[in-house]
DOMI-255259 format. One record per residue (C-alpha): residue number from 1; residue in three letters; x, y, z negated. Coordinates in Angstrom, 1 decimal. Each point is the difference from the previous one (the first is absolute). Layout:
// residues N
{n:NUM; res:ALA; u:X; v:Y; w:Z}
...
END
This chain:
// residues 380
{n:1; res:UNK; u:177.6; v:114.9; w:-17.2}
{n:2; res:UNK; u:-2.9; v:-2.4; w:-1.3}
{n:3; res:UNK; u:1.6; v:-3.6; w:-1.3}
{n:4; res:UNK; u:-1.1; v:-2.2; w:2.7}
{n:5; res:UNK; u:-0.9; v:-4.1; w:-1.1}
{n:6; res:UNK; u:-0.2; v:-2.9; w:2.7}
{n:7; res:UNK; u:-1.2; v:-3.1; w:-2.3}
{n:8; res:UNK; u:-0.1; v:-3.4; w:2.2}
{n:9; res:UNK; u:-2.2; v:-3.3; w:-0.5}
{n:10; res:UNK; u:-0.7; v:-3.1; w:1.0}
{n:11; res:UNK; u:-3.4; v:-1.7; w:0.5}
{n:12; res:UNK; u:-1.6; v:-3.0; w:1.9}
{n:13; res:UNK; u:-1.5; v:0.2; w:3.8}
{n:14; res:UNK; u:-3.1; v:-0.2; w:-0.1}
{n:15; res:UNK; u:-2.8; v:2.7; w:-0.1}
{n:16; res:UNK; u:-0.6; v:-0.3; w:-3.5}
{n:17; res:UNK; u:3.6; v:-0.3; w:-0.9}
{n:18; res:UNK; u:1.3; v:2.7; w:2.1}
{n:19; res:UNK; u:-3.1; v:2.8; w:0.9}
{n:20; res:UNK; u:-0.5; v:0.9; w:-3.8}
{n:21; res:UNK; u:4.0; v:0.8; w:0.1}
{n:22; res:UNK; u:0.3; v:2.3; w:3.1}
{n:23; res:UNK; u:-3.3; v:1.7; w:-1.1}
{n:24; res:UNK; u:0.8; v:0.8; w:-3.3}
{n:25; res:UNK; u:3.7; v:0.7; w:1.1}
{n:26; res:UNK; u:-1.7; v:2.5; w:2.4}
{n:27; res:UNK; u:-1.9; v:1.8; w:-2.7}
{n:28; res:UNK; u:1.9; v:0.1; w:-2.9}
{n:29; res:UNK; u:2.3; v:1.7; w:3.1}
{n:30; res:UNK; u:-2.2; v:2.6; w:0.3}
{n:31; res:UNK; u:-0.8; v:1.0; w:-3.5}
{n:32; res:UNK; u:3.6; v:0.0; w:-0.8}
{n:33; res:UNK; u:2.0; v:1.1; w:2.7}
{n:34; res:UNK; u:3.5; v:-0.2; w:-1.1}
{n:35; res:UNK; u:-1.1; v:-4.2; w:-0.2}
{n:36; res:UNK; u:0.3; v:-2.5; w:2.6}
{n:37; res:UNK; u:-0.5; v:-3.7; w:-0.2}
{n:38; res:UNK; u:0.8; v:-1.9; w:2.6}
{n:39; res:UNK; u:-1.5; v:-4.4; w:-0.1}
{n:40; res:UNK; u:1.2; v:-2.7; w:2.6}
{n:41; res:UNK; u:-1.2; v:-3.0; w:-0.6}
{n:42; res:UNK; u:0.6; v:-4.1; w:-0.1}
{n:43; res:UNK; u:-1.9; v:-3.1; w:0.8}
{n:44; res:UNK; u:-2.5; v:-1.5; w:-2.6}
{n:45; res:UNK; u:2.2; v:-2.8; w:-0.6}
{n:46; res:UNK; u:3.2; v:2.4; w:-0.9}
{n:47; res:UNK; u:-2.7; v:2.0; w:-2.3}
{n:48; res:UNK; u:-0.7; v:-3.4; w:-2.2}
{n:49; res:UNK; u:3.9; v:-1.6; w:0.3}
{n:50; res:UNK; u:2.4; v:3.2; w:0.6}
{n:51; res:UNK; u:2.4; v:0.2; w:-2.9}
{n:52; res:UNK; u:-0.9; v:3.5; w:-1.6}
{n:53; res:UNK; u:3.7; v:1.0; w:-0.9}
{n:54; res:UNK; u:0.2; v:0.0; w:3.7}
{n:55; res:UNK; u:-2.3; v:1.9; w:0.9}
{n:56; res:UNK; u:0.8; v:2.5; w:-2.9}
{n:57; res:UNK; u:3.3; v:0.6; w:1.2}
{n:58; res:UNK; u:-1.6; v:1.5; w:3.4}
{n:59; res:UNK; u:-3.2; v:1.7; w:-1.2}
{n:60; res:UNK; u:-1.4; v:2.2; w:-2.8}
{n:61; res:UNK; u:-3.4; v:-1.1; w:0.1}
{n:62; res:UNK; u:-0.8; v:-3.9; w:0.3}
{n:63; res:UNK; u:-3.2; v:-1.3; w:0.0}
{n:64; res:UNK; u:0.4; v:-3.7; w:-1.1}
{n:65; res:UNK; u:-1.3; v:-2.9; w:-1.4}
{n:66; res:UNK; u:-1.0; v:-0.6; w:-4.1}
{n:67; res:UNK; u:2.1; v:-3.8; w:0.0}
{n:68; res:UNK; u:3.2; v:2.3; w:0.5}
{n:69; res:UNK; u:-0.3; v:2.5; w:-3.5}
{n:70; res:UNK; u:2.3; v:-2.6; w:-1.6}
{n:71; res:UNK; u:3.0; v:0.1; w:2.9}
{n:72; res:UNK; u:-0.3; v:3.2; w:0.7}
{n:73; res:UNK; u:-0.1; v:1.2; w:-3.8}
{n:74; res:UNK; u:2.8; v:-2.4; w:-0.9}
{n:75; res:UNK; u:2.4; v:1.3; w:3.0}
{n:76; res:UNK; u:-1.1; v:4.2; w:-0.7}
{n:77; res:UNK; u:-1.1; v:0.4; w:3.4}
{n:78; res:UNK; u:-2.9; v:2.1; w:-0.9}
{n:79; res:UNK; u:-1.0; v:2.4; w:-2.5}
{n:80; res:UNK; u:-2.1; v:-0.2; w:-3.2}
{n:81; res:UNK; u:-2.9; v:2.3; w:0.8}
{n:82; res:UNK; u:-1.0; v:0.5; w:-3.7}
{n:83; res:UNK; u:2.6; v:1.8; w:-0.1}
{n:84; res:UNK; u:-0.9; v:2.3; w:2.6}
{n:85; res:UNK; u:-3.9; v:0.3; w:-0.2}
{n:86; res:UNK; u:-2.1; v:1.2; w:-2.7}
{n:87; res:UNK; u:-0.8; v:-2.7; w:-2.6}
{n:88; res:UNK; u:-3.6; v:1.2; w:0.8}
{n:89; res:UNK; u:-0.4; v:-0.5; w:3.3}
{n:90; res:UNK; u:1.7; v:-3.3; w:-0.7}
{n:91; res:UNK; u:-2.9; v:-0.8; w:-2.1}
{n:92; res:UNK; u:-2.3; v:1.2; w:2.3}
{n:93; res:UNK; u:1.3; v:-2.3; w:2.7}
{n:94; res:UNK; u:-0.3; v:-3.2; w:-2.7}
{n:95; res:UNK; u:-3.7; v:0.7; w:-0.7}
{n:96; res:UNK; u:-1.0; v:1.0; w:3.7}
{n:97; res:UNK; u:2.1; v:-3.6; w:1.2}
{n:98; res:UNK; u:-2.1; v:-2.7; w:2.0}
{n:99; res:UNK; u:0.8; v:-2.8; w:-1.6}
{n:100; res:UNK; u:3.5; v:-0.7; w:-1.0}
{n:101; res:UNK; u:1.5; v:2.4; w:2.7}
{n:102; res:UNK; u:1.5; v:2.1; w:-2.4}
{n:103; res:UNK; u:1.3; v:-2.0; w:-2.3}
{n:104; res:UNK; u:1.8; v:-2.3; w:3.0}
{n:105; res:UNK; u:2.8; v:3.2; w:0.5}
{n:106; res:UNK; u:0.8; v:-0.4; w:-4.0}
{n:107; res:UNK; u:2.6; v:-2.0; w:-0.9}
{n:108; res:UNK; u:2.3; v:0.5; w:-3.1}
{n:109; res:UNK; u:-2.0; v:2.9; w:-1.8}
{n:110; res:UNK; u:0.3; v:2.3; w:3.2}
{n:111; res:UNK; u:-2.2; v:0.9; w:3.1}
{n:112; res:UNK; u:1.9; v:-0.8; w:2.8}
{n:113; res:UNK; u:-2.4; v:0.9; w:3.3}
{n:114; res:UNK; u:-3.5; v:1.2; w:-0.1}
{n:115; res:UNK; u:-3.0; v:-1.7; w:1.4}
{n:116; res:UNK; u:-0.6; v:1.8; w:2.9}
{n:117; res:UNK; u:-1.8; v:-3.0; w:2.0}
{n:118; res:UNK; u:-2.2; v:-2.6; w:-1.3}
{n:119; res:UNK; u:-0.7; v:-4.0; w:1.3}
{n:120; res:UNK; u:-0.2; v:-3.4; w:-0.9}
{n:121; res:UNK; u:-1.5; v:-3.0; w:2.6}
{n:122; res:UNK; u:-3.8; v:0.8; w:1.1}
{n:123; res:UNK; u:-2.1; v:-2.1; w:2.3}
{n:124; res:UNK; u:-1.3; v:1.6; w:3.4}
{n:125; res:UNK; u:-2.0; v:-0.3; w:2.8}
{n:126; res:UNK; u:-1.4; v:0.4; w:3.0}
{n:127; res:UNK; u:-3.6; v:1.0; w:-0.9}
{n:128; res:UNK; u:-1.1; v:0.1; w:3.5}
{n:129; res:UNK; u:1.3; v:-3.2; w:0.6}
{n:130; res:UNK; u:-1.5; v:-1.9; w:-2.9}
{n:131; res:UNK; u:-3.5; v:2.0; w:0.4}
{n:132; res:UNK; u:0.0; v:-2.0; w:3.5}
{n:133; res:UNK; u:1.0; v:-2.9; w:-1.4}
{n:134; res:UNK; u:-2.6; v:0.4; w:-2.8}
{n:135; res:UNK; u:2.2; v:-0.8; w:-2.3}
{n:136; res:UNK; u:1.2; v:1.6; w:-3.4}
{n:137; res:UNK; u:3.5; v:0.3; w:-1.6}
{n:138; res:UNK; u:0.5; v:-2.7; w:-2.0}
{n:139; res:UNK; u:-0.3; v:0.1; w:-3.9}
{n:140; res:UNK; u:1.7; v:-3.3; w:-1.3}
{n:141; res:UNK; u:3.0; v:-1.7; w:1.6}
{n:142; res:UNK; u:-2.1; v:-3.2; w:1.4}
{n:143; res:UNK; u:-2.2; v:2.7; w:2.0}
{n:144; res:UNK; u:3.6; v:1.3; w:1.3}
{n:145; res:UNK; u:1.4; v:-3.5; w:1.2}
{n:146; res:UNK; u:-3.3; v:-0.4; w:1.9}
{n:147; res:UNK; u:0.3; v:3.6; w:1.7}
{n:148; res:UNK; u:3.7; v:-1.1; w:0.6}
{n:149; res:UNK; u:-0.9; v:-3.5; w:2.0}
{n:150; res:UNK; u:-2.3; v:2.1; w:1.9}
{n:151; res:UNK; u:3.2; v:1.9; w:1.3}
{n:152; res:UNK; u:-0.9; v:3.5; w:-1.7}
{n:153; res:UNK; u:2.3; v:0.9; w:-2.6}
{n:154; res:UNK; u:3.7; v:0.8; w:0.7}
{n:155; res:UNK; u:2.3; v:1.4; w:-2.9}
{n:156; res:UNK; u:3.4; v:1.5; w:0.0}
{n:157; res:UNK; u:3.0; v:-2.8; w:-0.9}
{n:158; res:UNK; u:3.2; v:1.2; w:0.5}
{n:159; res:UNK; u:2.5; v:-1.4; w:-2.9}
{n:160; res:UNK; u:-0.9; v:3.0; w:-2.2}
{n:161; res:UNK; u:-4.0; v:0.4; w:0.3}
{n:162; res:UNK; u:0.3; v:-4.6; w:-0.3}
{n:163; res:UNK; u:1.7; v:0.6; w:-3.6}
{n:164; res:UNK; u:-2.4; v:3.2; w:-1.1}
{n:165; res:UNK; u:-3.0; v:-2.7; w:1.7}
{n:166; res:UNK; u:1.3; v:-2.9; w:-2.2}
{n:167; res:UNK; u:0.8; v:2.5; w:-3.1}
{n:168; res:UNK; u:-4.3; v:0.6; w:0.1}
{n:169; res:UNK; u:-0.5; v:-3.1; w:0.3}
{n:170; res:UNK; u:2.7; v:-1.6; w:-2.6}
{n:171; res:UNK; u:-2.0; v:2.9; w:-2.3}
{n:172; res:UNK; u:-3.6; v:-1.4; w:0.6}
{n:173; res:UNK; u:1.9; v:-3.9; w:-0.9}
{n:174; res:UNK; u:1.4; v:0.9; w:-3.1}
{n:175; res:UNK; u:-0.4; v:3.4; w:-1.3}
{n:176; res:UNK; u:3.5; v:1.2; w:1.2}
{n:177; res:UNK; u:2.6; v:-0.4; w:2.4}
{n:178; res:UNK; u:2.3; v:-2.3; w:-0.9}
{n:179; res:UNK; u:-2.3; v:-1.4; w:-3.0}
{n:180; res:UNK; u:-0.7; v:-3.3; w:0.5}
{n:181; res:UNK; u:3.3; v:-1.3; w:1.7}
{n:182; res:UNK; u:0.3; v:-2.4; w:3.0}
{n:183; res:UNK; u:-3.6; v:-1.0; w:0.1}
{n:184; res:UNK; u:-1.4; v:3.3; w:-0.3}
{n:185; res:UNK; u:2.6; v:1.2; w:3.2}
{n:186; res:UNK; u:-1.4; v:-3.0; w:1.7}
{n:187; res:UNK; u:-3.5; v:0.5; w:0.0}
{n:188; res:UNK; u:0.2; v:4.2; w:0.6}
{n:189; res:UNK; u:2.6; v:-1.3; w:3.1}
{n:190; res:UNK; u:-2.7; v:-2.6; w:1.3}
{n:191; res:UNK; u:-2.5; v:2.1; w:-0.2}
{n:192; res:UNK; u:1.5; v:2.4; w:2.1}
{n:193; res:UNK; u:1.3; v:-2.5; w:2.5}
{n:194; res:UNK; u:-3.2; v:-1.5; w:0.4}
{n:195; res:UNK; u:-2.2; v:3.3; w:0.8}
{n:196; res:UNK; u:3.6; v:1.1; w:2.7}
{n:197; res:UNK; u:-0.8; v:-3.4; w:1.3}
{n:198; res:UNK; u:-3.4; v:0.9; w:1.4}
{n:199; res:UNK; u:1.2; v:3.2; w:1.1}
{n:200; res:UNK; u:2.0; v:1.6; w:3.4}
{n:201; res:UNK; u:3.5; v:-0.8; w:-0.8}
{n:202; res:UNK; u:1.0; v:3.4; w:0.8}
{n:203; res:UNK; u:-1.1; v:0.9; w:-3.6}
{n:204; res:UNK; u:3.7; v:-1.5; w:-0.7}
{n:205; res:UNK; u:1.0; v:3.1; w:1.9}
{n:206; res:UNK; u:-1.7; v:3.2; w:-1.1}
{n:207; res:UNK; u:0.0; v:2.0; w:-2.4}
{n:208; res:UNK; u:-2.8; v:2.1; w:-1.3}
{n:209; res:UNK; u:0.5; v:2.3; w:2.8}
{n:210; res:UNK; u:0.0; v:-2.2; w:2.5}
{n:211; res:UNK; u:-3.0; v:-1.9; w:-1.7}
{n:212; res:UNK; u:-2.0; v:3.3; w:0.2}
{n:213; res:UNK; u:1.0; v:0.7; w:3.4}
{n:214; res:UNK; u:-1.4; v:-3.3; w:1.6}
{n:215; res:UNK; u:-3.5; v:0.3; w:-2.1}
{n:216; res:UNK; u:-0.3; v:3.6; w:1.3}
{n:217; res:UNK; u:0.8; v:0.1; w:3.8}
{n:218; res:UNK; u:-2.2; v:-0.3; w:2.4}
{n:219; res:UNK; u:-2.0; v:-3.3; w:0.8}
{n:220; res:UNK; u:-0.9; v:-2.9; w:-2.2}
{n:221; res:UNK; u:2.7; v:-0.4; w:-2.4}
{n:222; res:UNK; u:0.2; v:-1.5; w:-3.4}
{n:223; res:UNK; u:-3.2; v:0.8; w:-2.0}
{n:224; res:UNK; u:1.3; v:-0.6; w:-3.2}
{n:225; res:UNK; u:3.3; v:0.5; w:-2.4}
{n:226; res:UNK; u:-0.2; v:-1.6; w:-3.8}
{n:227; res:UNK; u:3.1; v:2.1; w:-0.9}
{n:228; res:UNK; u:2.4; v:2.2; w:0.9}
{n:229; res:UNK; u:1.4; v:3.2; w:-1.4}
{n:230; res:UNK; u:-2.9; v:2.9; w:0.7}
{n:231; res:UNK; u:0.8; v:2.7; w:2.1}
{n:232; res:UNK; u:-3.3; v:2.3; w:0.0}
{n:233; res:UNK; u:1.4; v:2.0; w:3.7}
{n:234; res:UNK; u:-1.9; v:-3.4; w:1.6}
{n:235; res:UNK; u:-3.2; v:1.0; w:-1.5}
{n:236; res:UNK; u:0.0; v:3.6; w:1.7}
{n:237; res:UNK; u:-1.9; v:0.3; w:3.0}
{n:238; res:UNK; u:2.0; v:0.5; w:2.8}
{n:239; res:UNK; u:3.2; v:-1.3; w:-1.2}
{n:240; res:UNK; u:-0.3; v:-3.1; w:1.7}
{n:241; res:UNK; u:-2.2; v:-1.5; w:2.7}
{n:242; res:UNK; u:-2.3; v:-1.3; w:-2.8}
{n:243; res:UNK; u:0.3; v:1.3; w:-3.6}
{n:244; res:UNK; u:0.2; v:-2.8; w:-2.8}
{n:245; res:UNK; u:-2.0; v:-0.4; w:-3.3}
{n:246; res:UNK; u:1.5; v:-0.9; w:-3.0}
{n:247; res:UNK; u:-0.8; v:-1.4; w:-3.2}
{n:248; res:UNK; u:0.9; v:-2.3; w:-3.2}
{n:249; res:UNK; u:1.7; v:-3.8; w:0.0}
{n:250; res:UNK; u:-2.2; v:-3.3; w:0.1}
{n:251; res:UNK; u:-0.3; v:-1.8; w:-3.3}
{n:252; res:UNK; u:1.7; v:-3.3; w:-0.2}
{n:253; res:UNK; u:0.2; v:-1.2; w:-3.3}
{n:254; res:UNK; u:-0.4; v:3.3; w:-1.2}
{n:255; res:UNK; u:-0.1; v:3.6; w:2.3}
{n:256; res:UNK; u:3.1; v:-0.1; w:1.5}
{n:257; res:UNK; u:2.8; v:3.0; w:-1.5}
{n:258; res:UNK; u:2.9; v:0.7; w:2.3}
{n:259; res:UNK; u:2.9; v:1.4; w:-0.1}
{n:260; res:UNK; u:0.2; v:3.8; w:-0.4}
{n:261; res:UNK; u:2.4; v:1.6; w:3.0}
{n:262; res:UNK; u:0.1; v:4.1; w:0.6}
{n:263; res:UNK; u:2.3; v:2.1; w:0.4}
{n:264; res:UNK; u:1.9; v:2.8; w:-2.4}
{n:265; res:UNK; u:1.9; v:3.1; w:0.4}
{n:266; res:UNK; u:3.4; v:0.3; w:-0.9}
{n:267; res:UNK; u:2.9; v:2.2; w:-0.8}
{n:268; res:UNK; u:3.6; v:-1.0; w:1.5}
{n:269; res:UNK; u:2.9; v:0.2; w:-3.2}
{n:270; res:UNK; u:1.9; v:2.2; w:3.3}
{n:271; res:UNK; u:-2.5; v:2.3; w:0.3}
{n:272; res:UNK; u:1.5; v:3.3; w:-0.3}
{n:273; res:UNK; u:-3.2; v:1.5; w:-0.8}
{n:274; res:UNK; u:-1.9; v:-1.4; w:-2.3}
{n:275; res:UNK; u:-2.2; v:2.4; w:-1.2}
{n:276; res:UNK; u:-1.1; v:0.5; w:3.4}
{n:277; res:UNK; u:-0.6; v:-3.2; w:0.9}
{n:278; res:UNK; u:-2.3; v:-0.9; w:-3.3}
{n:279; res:UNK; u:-1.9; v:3.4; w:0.8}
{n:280; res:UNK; u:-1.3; v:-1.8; w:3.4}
{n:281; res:UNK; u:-0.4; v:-3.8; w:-1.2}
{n:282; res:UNK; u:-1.8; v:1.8; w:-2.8}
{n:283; res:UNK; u:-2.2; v:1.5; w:2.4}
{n:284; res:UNK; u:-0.6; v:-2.9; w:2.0}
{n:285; res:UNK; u:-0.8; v:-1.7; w:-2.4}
{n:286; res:UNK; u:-2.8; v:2.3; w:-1.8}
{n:287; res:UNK; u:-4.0; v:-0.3; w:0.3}
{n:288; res:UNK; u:0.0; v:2.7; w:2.3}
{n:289; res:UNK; u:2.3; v:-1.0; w:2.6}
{n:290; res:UNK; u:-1.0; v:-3.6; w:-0.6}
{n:291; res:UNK; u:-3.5; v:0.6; w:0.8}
{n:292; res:UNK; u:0.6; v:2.1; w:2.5}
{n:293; res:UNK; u:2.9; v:0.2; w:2.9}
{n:294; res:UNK; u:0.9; v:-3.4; w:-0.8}
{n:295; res:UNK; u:-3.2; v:-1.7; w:0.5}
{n:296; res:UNK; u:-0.6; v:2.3; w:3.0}
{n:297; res:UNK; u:3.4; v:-1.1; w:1.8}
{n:298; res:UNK; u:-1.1; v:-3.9; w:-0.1}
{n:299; res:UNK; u:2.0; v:-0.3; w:-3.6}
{n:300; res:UNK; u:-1.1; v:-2.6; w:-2.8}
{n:301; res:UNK; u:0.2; v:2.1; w:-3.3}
{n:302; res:UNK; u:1.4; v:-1.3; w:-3.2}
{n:303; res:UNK; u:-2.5; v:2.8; w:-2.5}
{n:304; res:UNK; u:-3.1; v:-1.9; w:-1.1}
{n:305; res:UNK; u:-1.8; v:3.5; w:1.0}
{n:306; res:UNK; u:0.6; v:-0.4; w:3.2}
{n:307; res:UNK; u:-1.5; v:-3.6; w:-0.1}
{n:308; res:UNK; u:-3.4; v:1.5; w:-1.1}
{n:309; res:UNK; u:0.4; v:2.8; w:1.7}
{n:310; res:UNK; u:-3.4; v:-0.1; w:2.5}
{n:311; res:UNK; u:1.5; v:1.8; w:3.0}
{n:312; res:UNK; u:3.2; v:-2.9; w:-0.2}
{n:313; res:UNK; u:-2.5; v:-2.4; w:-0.3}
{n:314; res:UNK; u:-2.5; v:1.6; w:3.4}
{n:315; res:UNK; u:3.5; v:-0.1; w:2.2}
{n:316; res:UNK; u:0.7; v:-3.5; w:-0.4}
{n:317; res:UNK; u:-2.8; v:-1.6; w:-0.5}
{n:318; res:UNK; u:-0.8; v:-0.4; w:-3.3}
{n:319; res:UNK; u:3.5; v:-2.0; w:-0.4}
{n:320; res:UNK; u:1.3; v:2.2; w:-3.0}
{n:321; res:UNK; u:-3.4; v:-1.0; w:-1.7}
{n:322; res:UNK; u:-0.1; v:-3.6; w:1.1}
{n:323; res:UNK; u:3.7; v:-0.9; w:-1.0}
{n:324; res:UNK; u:0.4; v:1.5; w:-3.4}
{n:325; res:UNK; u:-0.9; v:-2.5; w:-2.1}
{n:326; res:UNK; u:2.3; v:-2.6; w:1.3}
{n:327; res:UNK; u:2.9; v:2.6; w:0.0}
{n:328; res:UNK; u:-1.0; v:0.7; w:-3.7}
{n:329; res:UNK; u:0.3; v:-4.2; w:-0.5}
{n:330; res:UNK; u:3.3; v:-0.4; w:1.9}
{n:331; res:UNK; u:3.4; v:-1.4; w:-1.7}
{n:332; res:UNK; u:3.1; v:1.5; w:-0.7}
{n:333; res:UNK; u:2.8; v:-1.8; w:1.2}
{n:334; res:UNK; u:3.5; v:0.2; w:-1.7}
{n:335; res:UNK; u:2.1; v:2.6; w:0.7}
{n:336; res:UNK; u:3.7; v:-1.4; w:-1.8}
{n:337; res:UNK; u:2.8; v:0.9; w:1.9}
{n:338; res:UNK; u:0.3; v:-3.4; w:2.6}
{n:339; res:UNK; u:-3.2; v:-0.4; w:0.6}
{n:340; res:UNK; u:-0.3; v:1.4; w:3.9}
{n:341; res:UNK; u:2.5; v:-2.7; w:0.5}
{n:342; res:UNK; u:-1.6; v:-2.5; w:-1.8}
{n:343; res:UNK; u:-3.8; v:1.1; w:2.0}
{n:344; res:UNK; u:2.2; v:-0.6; w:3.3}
{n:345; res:UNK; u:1.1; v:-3.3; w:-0.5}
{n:346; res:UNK; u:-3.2; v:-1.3; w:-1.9}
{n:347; res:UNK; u:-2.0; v:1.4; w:3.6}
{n:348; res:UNK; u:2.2; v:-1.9; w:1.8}
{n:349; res:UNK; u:-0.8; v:-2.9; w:-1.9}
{n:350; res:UNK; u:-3.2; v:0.0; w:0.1}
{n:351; res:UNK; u:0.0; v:0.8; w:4.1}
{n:352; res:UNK; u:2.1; v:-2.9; w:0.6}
{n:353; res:UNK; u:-2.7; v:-2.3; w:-1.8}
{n:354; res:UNK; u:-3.1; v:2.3; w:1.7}
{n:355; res:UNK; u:1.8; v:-0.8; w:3.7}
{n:356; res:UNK; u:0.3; v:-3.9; w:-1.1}
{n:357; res:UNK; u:3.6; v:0.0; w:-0.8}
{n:358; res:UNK; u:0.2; v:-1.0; w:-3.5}
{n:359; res:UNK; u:-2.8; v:-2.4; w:-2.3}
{n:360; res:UNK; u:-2.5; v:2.4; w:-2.3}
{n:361; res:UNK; u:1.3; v:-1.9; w:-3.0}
{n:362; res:UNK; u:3.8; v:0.5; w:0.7}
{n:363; res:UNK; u:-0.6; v:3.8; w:1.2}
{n:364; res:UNK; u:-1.4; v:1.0; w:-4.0}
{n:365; res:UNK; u:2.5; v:-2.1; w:-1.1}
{n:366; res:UNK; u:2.6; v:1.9; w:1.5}
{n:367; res:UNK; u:-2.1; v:3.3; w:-0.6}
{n:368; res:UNK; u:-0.2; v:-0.5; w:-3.7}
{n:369; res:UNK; u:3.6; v:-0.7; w:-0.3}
{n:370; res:UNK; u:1.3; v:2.6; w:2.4}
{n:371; res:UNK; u:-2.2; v:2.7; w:-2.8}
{n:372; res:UNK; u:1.6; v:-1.6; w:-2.6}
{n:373; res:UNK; u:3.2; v:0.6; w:1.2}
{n:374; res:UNK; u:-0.8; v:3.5; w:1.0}
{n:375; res:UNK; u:-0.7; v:0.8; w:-3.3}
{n:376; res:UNK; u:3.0; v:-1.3; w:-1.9}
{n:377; res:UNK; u:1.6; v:1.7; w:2.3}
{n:378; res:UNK; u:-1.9; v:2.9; w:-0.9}
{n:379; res:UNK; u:0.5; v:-0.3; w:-3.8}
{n:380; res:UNK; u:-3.7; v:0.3; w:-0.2}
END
């Protein structure tokens, strides 16, 4: 009797976090029939906070975060894939990376996940909207404040996508997050708090998702979003009541860089099969799978081919082609073990002040020593 392998994972619930999953699961079923793979999924929030030993304990497959390599590494929760892949294909997957995809599941000389999905903070719109509006997107920050006081921009502000907003914005003050100290804090945090101020205050409670969701349904909504983590599935028609464009950041003192996001593929340290399971996340994770089912299934691929790829590009709207640059330009943020928990409190800092709870001044304050303790802690 044929060995029989059942390999569980765990992704996020959305289309593009979940349909890539079940398709591929569904396939790589059918060419190898002795597989199955079996996802459930969590909510977007548990995808950037969950603790990843957690979820290892439960699943063999995780797709996760980048910030987590250091915790997860630290604790063995999941597997060291350069010692299960070719060193080729490896290589293959460094030099086809968009932007610094890749290299965000490395952490202490060994690949930890691979880059299946791709995305940093885009703008969007609503090009029907603005066309009756006869208005543009706006290139520099002093054209966006004026398309905000005319009640048309809305972006996503929860405590996570706040800190990623004010991490752009700290970048385009002073080079670098947490360059600069207080003052440098201070003026990302009031510049954020001043553009949420001429803005629907339910920005304070959506996420990307949700963000998306209220620019594409039906009727007039928001025409505009300065940034918030791409997801190309709003640029197919049909997805939505009205499919989005997208395309690069507004230039404040410089063009704005944000903060790279993505997801990557993982291998649980419990996973009884291994070889198995880095067969199919090598799969997923090649050109031709990249560029084809997962695009197809409303997935956002992490293979650079699939960026340029021109059938990708005619199925969303040109978002693959429009985006790429400012994926290629996005930061890496740390990835030492304690850093998810030091990202959770920092949001919730910087929410408090964005909801009028806490001074702009005190709130960097408090940021900049709440990373400083973080990384003593750390050992960094």
């Amino acid at each position: 009797m044929a060995h029989s392998i059942h390999l569980t994972g765990t992704t996020w619930d959305h289309t593009r976090g979940t349909m890539p999953m079940l398709a591929t699961a569904q396939r790589w079923g059918e060419r190898h029939p002795d597989t199955r793979i079996t996802w459930t999924k969590r909510s977007l929030q548990a995808f950037a906070d969950q603790s990843i030993p957690d979820l290892a304990r439960e699943h063999d497959l995780l797709i996760l975060d980048h910030p987590s390599m250091g915790e997860a590494a630290a604790a063995g929760a999941i597997l060291p894939l350069d010692t299960l892949l070719p060193a080729a294909f490896l290589a293959d997957q460094a030099a086809q990376a968009t932007g610094a995809s890749h290299a965000s599941y490395g952490w202490g000389g060994h690949q930890w996940a691979l880059a299946v999905d791709a995305a940093t903070p885009v703008a969007a719109w609503r090009a029907d909207r603005l066309a009756r509006l006869g208005a543009a997107p706006p290139a520099g920050w002093d054209d966006l404040m004026r398309m905000a006081k005319a009640g048309l921009v809305v972006l996503p502000a929860i405590p996570v996508d706040a800190l990623m907003a004010t991490f752009m914005l700290w970048l385009d003050v002073a080079g670098e997050p947490f360059a600069g100290g207080a003052p440098a804090a201070a003026e990302a945090i009031e510049a954020l708090r001043a553009l949420l101020a001429l803005c629907d205050p339910a920005c304070l409670t959506r996420n990307p998702i949700r963000t998306y969701e209220a620019m594409a349904a039906a009727g007039e909504g928001p025409a505009y979003c300065p940034f918030a983590y791409g997801y190309s599935a709003y640029a197919m028609p049909g997805f939505a009541d009205h499919a989005l464009a997208f395309g690069g950041l507004v230039t404040r003192n410089r063009r704005l860089r944000s903060t790279l996001g993505g997801a990557g593929l993982a291998i649980s340290a419990r996973c009884a099969e291994p070889a198995a399971a880095a067969a199919y996340a090598a799969w997923c994770a090649s050109e031709t799978t990249q560029r084809g089912l997962w695009v197809a299934v409303g997935g956002q691929p992490g293979h650079r081919a699939a960026w340029l790829d021109a059938e990708a590009n005619r199925r969303t709207g040109g978002y693959f082609a429009a985006t790429l640059g400012t994926l290629d330009e996005a930061w890496l943020r740390p990835r030492w073990p304690g850093y998810i928990a030091f990202q959770d409190e920092a949001g919730h800092l910087v929410h408090g002040c964005l909801r009028g709870e806490a001074r702009v001044a005190d709130t960097a304050r408090a940021l900049v020593a709440h990373h400083a303790r973080a990384l003593e802690q750390a050992h960094v």
